[in-house]
Structure formats: C-alpha cells, structure tokens
C-alpha positions as CSV (number, residue, x, y, z in Angstrom):
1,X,0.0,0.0,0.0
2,X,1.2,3.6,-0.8
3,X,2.3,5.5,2.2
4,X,0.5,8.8,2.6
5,X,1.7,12.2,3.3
6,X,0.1,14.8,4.8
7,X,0.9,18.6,2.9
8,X,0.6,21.3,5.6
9,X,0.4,24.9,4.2
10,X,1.5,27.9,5.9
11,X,0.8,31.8,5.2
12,X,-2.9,31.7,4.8
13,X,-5.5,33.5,5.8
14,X,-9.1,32.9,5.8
15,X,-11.9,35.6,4.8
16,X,-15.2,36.1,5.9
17,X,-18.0,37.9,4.5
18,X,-21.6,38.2,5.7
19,X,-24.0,39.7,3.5
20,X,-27.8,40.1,3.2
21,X,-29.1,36.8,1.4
22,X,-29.0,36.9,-2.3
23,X,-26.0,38.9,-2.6
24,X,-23.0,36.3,-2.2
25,X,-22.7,34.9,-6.2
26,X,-21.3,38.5,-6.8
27,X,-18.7,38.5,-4.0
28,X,-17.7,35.0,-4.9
29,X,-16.8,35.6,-8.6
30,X,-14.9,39.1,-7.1
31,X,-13.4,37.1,-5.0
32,X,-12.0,34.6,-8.2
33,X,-11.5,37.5,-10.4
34,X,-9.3,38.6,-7.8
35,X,-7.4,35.2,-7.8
36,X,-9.2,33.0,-5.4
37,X,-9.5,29.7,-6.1
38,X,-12.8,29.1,-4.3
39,X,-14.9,29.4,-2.1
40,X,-17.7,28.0,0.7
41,X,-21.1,29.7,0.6
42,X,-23.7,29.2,3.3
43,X,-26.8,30.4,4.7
44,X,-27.3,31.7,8.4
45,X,-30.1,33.9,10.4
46,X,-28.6,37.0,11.5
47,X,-30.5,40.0,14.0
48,X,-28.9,43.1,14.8
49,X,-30.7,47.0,15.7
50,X,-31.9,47.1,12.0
51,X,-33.9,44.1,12.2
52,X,-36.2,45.9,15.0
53,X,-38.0,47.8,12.1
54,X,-40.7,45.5,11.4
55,X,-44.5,46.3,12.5
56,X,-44.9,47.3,16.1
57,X,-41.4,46.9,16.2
58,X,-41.5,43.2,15.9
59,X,-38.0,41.2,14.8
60,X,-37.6,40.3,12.1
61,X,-35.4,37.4,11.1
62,X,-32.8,38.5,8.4
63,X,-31.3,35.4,6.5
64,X,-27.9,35.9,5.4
65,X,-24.7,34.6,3.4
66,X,-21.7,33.7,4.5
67,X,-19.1,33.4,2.4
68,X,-15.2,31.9,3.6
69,X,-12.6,31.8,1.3
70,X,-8.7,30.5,2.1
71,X,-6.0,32.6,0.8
72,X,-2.5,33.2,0.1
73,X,-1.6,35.5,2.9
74,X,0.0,37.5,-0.3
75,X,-3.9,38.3,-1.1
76,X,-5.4,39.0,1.6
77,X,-5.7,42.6,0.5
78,X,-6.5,42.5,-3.0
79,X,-9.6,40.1,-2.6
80,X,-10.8,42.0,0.6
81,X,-10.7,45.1,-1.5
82,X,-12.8,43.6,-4.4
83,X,-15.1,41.6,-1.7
84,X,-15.7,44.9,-0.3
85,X,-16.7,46.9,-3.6
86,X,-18.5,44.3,-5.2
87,X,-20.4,43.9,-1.8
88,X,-21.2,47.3,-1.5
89,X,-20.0,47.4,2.2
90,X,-19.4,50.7,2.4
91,X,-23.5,51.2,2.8
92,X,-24.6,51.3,6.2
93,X,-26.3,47.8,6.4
94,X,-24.7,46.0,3.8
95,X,-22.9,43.5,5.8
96,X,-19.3,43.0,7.5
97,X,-16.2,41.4,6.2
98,X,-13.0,40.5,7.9
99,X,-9.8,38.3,8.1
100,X,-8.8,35.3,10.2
101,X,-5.2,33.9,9.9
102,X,-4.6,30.3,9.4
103,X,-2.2,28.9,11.3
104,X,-2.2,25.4,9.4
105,X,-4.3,24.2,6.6
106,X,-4.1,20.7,4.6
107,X,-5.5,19.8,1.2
108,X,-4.6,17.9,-2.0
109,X,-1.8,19.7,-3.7
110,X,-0.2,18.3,-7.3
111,X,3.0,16.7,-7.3
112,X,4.2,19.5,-10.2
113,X,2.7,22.5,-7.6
114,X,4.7,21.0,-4.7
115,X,7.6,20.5,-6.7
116,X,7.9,24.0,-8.0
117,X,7.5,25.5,-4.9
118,X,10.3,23.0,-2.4
C-alpha cells in the first residue's frame, strides 16, 4: 500500500464575508477574479438594531450569506478590497467582512505544484 503524506500549508489567511441573502454569487466571482481559487457559501439567520423595524417593532429574522474563502496571505488585501466593492459594504447595512489567519491548513496539492515551490 502507498504511504501517505500529509501537505501542511503555511501563510494563509481565511476571509469572511456576511452579506444580506441573495447577494454572495457576486462576491464570490470578485473574489475569483481577484485570484481566489474558491470558495464555501452558506446560509445563516442574523439580528442586529436594524432588524427591529418590522410592525410594532417586531424582529424580524434576516437570512444571510456567508461566504469563507482561504488565501495566500499574499492576497489578503487585493480580494478583501474587491469583496468589499462588489459587496457594497461601504453602505450602512450591507454587511461585514473580515480576516482570520490560518495557522495550518491541509489539502490535495499536485506533485508538479509542490515541486515548484520546495
């Protein structure tokens, strides 16, 4: 049987949007415009002061999108920039995104990709 290896990458960071539901697609394909190579979209409830605007000031539930994608810690500020514009987060509302660093991370990488970079 083959022996298997484990590929740990360093210098990564992760980036997470959260923006009102329907509008993730667009920061997704900013996001691989900007170089990303994916990216995990998902749904969540969120509540905050503007959710109190309903009738009789009732809350309302406000679905969401969240949207993590792993970089190169090399990107981190290119694809935050475009995630930002093409989320419109500069409106009061629109959502929130920020950076986590990533101390380890493991995935498949091609022999030729791990070659070029040892």
């Amino acid at each position: 049987m083959k022996q298997r290896e484990i590929t740990i990458l360093t210098g990564a960071a992760l980036i997470t949007c959260i923006v009102q539901r329907g509008k993730g697609d667009a920061i997704v394909q900013a996001a691989k415009e900007g170089g990303a190579q994916g990216a995990t979209l998902f749904y969540a409830k969120g509540s905050g002061i503007r959710e109190r605007l309903g009738i009789l000031a009732v809350t309302l539930e406000a679905e969401k999108e969240v949207i993590q994608i792993v970089v190169a810690s090399e990107q981190v500020d290119s694809i935050l920039e475009r995630i930002y514009l093409a989320g419109q987060l500069d409106t009061p509302g629109m959502g929130i995104a920020y950076v986590t660093p990533v101390e380890k991370a493991a995935t498949y990488v091609p022999p030729a990709v791990l070659a070029k970079h040892a």
